[in-house]
PQR file with spaces between the fields and no chain letter, atoms N, CA, C, O and H, PARSE charges and radii, in Angstrom:
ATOM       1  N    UNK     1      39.595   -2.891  159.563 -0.4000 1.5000
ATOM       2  CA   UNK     1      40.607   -2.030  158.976 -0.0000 2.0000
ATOM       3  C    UNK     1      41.322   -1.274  160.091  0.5500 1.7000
ATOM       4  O    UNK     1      40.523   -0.866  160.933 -0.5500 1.4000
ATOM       5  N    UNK     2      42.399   -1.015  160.302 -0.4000 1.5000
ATOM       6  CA   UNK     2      43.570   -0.491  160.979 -0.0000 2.0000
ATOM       7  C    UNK     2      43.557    0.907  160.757  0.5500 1.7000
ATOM       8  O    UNK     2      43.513    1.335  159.603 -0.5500 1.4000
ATOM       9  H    UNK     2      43.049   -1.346  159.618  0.4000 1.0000
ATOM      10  N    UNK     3      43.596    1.769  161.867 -0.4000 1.5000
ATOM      11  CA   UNK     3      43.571    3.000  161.197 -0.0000 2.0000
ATOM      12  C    UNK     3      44.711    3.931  161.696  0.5500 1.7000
ATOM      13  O    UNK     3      45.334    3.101  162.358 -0.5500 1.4000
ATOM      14  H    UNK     3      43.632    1.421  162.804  0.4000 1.0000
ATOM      15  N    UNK     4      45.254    4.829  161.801 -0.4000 1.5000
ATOM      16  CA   UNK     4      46.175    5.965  162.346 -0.0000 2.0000
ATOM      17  C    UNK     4      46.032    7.216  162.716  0.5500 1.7000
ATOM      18  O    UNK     4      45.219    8.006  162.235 -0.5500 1.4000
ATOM      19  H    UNK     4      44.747    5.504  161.264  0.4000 1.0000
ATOM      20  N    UNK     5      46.779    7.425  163.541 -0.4000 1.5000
ATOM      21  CA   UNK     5      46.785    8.305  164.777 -0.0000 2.0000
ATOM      22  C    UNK     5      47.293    9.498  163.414  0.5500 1.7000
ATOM      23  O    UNK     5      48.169    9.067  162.663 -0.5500 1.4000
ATOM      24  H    UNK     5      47.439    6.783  163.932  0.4000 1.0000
ATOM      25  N    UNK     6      46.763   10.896  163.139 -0.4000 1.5000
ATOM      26  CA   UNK     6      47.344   11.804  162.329 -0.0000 2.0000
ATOM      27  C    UNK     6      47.778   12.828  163.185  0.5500 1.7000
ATOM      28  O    UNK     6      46.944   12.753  164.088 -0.5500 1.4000
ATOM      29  H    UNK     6      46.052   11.246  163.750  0.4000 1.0000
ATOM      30  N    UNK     7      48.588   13.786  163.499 -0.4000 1.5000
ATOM      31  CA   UNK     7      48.928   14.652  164.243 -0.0000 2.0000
ATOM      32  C    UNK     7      49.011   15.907  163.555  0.5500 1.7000
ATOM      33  O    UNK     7      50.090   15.819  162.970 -0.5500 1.4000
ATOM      34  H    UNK     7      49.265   13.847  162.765  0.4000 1.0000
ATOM      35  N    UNK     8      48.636   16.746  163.345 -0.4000 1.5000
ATOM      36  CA   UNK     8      48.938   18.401  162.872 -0.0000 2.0000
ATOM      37  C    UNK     8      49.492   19.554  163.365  0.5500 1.7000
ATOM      38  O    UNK     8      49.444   19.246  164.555 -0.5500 1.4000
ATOM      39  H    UNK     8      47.759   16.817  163.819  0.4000 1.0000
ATOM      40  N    UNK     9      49.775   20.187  163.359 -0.4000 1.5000
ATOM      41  CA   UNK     9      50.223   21.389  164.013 -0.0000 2.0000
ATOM      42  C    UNK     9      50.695   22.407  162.898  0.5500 1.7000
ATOM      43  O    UNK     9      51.462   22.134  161.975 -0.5500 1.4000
ATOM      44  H    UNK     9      49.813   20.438  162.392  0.4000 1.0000
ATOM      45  N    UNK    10      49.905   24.027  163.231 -0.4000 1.5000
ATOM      46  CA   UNK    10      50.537   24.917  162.676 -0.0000 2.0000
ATOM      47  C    UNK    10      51.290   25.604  163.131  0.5500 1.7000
ATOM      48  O    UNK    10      51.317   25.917  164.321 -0.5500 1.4000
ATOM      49  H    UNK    10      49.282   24.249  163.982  0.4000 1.0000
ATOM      50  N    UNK    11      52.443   26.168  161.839 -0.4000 1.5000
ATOM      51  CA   UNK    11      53.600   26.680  162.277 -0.0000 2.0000
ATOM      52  C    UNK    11      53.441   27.950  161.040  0.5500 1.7000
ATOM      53  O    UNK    11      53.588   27.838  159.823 -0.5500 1.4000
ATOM      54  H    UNK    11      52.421   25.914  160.873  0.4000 1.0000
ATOM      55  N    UNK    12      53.230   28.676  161.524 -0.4000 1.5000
ATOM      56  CA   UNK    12      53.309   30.209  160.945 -0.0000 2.0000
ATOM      57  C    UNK    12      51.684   29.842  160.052  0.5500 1.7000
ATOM      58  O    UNK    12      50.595   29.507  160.517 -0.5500 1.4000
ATOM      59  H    UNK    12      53.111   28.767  162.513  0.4000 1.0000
ATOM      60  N    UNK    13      52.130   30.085  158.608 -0.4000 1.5000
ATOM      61  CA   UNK    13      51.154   29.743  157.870 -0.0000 2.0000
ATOM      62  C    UNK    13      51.224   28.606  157.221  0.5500 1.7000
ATOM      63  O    UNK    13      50.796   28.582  156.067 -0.5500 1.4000
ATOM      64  H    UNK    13      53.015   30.357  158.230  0.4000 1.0000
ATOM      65  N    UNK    14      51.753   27.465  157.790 -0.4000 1.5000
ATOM      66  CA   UNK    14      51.766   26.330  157.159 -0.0000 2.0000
ATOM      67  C    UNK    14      51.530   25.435  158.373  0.5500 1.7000
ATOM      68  O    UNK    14      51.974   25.575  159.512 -0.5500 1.4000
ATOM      69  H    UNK    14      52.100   27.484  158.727  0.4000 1.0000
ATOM      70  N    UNK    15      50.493   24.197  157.731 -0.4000 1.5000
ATOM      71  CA   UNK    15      50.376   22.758  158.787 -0.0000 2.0000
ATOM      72  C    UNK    15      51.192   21.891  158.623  0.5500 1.7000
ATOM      73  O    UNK    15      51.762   21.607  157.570 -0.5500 1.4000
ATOM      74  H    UNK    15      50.132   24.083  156.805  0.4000 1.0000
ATOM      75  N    UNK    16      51.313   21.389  159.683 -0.4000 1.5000
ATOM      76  CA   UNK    16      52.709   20.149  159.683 -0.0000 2.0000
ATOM      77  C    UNK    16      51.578   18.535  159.843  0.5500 1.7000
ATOM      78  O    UNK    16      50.689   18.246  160.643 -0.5500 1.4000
ATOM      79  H    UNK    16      50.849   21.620  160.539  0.4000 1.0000
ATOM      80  N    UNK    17      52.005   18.010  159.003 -0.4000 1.5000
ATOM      81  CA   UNK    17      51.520   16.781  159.592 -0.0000 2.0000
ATOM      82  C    UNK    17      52.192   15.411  159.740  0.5500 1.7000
ATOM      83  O    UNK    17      53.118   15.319  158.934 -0.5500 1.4000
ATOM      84  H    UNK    17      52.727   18.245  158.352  0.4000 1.0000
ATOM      85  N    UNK    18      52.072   14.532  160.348 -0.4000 1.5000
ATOM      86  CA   UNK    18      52.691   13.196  160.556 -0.0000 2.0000
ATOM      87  C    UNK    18      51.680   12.327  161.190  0.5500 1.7000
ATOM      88  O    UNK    18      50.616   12.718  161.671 -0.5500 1.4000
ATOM      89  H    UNK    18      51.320   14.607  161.003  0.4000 1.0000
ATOM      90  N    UNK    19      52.208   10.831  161.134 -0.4000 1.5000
ATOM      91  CA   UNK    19      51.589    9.272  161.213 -0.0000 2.0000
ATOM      92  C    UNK    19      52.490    9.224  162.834  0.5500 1.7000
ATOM      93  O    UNK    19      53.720    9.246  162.888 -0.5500 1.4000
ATOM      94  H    UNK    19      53.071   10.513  160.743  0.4000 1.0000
ATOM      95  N    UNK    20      51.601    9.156  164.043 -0.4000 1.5000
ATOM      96  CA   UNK    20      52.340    8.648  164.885 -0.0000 2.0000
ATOM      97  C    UNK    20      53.042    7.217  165.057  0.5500 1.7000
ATOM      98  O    UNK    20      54.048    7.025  165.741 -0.5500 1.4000
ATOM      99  H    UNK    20      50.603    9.138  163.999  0.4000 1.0000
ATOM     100  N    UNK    21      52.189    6.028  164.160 -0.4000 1.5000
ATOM     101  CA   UNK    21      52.681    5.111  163.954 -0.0000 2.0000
ATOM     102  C    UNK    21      53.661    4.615  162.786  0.5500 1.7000
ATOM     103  O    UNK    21      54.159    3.490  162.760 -0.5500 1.4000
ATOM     104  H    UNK    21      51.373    6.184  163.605  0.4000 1.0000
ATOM     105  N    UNK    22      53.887    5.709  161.730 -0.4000 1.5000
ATOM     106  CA   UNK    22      54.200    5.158  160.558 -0.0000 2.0000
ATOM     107  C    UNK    22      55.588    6.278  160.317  0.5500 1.7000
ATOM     108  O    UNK    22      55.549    7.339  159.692 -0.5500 1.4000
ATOM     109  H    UNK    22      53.482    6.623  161.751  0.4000 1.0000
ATOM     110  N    UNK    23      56.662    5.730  160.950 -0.4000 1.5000
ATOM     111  CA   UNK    23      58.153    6.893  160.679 -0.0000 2.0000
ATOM     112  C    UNK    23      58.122    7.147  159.186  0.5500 1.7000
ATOM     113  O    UNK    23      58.196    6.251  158.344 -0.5500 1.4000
ATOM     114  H    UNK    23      56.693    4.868  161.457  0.4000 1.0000
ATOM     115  N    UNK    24      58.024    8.245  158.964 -0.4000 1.5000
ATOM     116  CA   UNK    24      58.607    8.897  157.715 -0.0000 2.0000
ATOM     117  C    UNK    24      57.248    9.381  156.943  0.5500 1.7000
ATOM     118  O    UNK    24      57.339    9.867  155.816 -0.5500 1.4000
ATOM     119  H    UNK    24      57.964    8.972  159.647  0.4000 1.0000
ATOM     120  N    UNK    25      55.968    9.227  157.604 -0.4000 1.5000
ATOM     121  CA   UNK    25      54.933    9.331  156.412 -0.0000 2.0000
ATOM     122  C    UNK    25      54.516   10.965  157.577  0.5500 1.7000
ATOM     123  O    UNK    25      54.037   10.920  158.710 -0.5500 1.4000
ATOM     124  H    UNK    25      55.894    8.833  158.520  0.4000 1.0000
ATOM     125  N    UNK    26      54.808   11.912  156.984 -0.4000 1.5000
ATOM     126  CA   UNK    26      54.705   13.409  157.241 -0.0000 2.0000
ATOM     127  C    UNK    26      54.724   14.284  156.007  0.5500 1.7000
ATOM     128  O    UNK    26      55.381   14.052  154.992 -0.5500 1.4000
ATOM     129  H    UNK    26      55.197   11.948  156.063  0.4000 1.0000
ATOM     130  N    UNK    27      54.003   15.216  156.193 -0.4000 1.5000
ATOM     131  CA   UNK    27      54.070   16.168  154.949 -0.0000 2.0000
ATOM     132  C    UNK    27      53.533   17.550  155.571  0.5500 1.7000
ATOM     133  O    UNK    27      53.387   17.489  156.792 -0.5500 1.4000
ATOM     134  H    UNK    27      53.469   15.404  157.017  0.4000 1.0000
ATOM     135  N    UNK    28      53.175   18.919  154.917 -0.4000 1.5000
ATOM     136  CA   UNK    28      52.675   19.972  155.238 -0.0000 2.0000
ATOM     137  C    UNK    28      52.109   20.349  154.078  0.5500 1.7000
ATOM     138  O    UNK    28      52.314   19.879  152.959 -0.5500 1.4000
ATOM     139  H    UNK    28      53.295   18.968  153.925  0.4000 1.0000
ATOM     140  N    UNK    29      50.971   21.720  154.579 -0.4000 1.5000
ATOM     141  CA   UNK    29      50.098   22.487  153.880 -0.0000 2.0000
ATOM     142  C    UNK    29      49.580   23.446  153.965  0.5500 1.7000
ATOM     143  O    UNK    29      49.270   23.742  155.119 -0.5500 1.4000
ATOM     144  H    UNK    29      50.805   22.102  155.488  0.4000 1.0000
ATOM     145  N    UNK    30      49.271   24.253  153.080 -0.4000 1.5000
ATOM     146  CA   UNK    30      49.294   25.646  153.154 -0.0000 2.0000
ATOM     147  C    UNK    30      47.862   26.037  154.446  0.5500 1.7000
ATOM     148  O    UNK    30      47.737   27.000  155.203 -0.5500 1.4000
ATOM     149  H    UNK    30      49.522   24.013  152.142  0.4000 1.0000
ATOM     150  N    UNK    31      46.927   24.745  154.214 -0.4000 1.5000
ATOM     151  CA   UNK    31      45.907   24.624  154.722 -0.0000 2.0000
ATOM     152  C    UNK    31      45.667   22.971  155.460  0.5500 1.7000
ATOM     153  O    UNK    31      46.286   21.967  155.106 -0.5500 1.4000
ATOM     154  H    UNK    31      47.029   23.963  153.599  0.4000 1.0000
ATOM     155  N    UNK    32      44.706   23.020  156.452 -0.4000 1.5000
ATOM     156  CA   UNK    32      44.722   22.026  157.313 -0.0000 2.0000
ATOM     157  C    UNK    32      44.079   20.685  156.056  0.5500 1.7000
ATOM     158  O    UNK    32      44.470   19.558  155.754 -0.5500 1.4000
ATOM     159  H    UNK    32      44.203   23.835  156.740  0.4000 1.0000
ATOM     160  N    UNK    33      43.279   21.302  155.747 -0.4000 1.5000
ATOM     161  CA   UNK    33      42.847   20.263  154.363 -0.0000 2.0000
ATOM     162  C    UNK    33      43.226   19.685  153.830  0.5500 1.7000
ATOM     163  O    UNK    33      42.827   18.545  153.589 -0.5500 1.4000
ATOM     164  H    UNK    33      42.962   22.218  155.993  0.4000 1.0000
ATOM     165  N    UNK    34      44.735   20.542  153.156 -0.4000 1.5000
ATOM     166  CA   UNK    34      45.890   20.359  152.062 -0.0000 2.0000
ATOM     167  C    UNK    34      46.557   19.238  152.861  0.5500 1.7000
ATOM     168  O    UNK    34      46.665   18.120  152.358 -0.5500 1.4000
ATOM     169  H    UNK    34      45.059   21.468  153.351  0.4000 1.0000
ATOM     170  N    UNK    35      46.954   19.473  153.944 -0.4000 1.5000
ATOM     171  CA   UNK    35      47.700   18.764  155.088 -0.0000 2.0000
ATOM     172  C    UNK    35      47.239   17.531  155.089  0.5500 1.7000
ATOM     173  O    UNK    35      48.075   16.678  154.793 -0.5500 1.4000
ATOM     174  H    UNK    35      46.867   20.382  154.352  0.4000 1.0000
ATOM     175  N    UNK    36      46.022   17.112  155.362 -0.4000 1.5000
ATOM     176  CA   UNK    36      44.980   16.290  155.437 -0.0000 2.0000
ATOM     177  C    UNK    36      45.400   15.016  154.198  0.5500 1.7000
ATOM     178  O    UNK    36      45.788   13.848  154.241 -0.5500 1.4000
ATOM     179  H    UNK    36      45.342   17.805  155.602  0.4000 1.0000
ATOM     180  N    UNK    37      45.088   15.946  153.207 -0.4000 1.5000
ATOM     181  CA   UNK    37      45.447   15.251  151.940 -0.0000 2.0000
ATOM     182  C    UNK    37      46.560   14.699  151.700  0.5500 1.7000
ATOM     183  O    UNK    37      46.677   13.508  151.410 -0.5500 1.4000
ATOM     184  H    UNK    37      44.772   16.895  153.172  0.4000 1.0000
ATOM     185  N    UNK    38      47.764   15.747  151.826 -0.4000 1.5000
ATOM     186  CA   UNK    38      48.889   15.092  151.509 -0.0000 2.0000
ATOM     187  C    UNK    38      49.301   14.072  152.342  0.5500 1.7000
ATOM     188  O    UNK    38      50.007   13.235  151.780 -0.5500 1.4000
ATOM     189  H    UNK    38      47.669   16.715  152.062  0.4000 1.0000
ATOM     190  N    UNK    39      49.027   13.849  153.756 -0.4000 1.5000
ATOM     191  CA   UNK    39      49.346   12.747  154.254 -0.0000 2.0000
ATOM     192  C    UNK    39      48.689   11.684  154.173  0.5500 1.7000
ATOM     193  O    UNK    39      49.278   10.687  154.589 -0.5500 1.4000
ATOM     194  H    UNK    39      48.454   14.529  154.212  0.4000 1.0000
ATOM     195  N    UNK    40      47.489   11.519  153.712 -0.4000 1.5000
ATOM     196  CA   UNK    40      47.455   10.270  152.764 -0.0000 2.0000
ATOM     197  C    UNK    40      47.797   10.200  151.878  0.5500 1.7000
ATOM     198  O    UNK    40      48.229    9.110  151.503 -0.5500 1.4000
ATOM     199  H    UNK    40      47.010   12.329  153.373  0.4000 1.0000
ATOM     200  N    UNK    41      47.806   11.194  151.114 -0.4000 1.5000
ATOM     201  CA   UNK    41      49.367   10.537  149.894 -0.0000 2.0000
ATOM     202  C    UNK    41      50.505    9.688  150.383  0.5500 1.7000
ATOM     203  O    UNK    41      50.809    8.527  150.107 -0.5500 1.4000
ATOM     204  H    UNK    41      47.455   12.080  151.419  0.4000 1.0000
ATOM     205  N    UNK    42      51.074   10.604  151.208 -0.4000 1.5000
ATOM     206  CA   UNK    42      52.317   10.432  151.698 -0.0000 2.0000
ATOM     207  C    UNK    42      51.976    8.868  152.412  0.5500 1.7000
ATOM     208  O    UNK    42      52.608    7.966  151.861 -0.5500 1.4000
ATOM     209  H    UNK    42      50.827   11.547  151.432  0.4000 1.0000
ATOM     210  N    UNK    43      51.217    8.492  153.372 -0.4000 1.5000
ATOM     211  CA   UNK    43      50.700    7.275  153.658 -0.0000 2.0000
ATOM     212  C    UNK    43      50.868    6.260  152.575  0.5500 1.7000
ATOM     213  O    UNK    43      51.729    5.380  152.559 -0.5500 1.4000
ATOM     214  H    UNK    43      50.704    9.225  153.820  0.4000 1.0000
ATOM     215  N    UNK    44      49.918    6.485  151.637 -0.4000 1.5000
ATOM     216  CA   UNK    44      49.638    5.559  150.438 -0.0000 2.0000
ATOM     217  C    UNK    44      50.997    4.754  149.708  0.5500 1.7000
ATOM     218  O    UNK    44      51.320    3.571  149.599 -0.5500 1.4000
ATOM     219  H    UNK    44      49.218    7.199  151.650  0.4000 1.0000
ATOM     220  N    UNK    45      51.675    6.223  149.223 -0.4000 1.5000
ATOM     221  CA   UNK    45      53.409    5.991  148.744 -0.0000 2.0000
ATOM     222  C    UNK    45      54.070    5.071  149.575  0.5500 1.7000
ATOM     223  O    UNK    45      54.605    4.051  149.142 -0.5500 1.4000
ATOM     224  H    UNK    45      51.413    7.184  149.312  0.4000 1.0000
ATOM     225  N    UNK    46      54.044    5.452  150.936 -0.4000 1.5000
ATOM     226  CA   UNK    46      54.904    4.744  151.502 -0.0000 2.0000
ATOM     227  C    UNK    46      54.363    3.097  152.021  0.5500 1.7000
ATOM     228  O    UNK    46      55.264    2.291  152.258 -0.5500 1.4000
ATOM     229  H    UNK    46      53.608    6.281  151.288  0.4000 1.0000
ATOM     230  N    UNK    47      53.025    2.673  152.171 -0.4000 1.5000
ATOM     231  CA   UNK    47      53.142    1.338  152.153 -0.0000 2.0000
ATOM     232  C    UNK    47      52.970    0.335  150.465  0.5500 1.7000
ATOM     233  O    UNK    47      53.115   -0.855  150.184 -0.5500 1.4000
ATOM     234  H    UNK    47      52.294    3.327  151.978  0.4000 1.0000
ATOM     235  N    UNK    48      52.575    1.642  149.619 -0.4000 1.5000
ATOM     236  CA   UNK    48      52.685    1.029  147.989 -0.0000 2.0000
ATOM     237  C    UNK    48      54.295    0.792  147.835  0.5500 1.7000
ATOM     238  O    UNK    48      54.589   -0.243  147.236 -0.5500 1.4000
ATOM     239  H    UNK    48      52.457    2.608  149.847  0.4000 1.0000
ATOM     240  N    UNK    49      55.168    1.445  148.201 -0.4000 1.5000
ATOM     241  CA   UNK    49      56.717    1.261  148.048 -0.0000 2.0000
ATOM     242  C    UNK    49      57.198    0.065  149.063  0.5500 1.7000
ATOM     243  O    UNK    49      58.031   -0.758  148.685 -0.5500 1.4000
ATOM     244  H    UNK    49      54.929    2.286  148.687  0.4000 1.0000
ATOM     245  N    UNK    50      56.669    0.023  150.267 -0.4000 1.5000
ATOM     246  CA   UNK    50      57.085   -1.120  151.376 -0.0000 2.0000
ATOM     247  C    UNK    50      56.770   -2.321  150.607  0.5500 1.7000
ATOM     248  O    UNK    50      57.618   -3.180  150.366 -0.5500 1.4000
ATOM     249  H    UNK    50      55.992    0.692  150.575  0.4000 1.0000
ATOM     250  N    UNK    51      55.409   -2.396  150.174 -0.4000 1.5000
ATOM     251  CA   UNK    51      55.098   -3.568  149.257 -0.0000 2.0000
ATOM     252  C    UNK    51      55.993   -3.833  148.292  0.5500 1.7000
ATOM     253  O    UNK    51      56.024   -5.035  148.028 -0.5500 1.4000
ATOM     254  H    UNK    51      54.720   -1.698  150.370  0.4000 1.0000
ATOM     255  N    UNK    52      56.512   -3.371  147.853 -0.4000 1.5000
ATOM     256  CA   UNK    52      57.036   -3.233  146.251 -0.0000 2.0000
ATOM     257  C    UNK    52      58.398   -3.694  146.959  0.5500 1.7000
ATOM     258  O    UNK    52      58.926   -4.754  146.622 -0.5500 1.4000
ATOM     259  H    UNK    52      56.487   -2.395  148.068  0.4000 1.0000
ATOM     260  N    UNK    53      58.827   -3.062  147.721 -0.4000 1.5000
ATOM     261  CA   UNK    53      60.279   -3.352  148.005 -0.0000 2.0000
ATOM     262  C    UNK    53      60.213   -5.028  148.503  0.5500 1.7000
ATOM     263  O    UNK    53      60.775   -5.799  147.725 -0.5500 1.4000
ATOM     264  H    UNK    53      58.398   -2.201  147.995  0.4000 1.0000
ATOM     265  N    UNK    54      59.719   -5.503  149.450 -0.4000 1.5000
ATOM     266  CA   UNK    54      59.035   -7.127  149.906 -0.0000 2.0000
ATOM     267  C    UNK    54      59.056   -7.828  148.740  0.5500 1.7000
ATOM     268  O    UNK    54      59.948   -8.638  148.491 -0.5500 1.4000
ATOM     269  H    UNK    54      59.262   -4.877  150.082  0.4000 1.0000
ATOM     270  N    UNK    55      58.055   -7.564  147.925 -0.4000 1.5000
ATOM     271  CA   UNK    55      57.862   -8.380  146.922 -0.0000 2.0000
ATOM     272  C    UNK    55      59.504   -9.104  145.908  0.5500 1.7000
ATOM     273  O    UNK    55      59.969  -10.177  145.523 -0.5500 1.4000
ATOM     274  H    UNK    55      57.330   -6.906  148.128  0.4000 1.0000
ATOM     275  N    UNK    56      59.879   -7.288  145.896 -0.4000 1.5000
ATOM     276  CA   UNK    56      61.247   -7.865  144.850 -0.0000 2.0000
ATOM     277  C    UNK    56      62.031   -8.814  145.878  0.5500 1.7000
ATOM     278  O    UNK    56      62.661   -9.807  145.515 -0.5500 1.4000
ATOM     279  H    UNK    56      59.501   -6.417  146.209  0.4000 1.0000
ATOM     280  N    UNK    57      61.904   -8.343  147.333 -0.4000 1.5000
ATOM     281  CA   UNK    57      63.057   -9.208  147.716 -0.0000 2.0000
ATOM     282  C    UNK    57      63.004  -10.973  148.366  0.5500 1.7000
ATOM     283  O    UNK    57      63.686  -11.869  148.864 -0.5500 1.4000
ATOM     284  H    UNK    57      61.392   -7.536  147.628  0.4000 1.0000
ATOM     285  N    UNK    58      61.584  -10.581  147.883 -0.4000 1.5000
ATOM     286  CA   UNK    58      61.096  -12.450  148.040 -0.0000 2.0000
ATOM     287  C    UNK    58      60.820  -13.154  147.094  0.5500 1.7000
ATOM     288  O    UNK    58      60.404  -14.313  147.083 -0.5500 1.4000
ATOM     289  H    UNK    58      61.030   -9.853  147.479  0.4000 1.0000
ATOM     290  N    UNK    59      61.128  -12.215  145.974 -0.4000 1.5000
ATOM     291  CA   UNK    59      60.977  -12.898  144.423 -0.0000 2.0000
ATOM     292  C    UNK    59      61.647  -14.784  144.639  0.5500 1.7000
ATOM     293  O    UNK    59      62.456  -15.210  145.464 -0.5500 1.4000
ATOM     294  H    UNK    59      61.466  -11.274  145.983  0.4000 1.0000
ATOM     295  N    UNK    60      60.975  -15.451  143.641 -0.4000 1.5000
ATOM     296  CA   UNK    60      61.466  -16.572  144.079 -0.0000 2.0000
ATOM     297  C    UNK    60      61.734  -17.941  144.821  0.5500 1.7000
ATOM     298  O    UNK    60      61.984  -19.121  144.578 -0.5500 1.4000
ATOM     299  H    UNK    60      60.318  -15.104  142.971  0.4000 1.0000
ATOM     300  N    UNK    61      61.477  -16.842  146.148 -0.4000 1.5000
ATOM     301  CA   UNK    61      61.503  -17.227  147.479 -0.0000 2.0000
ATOM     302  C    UNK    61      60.601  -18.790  147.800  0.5500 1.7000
ATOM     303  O    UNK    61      59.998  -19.245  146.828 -0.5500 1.4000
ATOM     304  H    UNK    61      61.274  -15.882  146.346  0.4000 1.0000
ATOM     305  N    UNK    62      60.535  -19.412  148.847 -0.4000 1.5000
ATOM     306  CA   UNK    62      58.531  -19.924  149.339 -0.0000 2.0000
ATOM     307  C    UNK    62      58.359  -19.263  150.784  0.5500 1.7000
ATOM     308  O    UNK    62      58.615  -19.374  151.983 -0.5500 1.4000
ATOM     309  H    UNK    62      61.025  -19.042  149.637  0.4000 1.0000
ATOM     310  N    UNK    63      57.619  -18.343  149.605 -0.4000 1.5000
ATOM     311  CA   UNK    63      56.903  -17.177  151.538 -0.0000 2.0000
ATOM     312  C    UNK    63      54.972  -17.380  151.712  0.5500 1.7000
ATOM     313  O    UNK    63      54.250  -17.706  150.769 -0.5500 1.4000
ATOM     314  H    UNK    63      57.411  -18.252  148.631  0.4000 1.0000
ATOM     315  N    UNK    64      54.715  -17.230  152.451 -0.4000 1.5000
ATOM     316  CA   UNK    64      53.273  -17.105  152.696 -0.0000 2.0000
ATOM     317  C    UNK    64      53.000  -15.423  152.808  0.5500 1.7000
ATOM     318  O    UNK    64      53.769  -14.609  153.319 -0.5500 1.4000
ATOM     319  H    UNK    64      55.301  -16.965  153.216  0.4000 1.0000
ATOM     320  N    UNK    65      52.056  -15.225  152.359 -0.4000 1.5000
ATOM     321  CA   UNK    65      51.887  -13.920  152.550 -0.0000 2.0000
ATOM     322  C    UNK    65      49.994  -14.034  152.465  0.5500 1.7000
ATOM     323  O    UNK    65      49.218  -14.736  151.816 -0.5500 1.4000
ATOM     324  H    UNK    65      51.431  -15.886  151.944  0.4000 1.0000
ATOM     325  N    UNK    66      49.835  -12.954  153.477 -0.4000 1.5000
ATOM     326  CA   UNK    66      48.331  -13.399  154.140 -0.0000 2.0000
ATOM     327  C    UNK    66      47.513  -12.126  154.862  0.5500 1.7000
ATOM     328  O    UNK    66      47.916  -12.033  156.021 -0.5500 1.4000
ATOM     329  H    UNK    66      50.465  -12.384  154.005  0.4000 1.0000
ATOM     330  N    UNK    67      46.672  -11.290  154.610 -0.4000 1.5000
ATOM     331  CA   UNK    67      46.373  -10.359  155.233 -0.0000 2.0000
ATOM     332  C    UNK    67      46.523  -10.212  156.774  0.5500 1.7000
ATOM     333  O    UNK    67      46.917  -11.302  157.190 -0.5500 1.4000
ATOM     334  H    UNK    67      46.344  -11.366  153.668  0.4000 1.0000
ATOM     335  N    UNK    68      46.425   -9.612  157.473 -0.4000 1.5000
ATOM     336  CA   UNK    68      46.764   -9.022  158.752 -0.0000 2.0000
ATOM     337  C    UNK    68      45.699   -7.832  159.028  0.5500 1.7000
ATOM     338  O    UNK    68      45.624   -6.764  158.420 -0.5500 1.4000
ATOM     339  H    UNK    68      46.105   -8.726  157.136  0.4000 1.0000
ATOM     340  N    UNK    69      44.676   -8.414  160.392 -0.4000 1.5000
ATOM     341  CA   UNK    69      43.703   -7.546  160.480 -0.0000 2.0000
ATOM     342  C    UNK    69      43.994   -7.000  162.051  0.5500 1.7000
ATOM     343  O    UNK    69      43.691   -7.932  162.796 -0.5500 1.4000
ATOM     344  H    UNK    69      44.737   -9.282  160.886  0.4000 1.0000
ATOM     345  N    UNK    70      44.382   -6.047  162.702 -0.4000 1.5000
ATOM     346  CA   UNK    70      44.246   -6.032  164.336 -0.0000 2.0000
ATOM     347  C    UNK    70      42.927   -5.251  164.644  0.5500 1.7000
ATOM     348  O    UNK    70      42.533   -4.337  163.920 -0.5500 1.4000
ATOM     349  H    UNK    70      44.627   -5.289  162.097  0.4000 1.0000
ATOM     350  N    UNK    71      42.447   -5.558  165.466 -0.4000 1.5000
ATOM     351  CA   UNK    71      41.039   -4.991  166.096 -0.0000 2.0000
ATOM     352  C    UNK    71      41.186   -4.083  167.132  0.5500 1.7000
ATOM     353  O    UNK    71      42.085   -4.104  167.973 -0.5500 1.4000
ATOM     354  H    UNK    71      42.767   -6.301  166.055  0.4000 1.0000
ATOM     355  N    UNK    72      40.595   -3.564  167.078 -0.4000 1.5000
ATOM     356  CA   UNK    72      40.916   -2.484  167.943 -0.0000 2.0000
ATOM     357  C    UNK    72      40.962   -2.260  169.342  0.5500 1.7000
ATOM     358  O    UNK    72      41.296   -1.159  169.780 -0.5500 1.4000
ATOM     359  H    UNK    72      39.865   -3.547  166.394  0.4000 1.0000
């Protein structure tokens, strides 16, 4: 399993967080926890939507589609 780099930082009373590998999957929290959490949400959404978007646009198609493991 593939995993990601999470980055945090607080800014006043709120944590910032982001995916160094994954543009756009960032969120914040009142608490480092909250933070924690929401960016796997925010993670989750965004490769459940990448999927979703692929799929419609190969509807049809003849594609192979095949897991992808990198090792570390």
């Amino acid at each position: 399993m593939q995993s990601f780099t999470a980055v945090y930082q607080q800014r006043g009373k709120w944590w910032v967080g982001y995916v160094e590998e994954l543009p756009g999957a960032n969120t914040q929290g009142r608490t480092l926890g909250q933070a924690r959490e929401n960016l796997k949400e925010a993670v989750r959404l965004i490769l459940d939507t990448n999927r979703e978007l692929v799929r419609k646009g190969t509807k049809g198609k003849r594609i192979i589609r095949e897991e992808l493991t990198l090792a570390s």
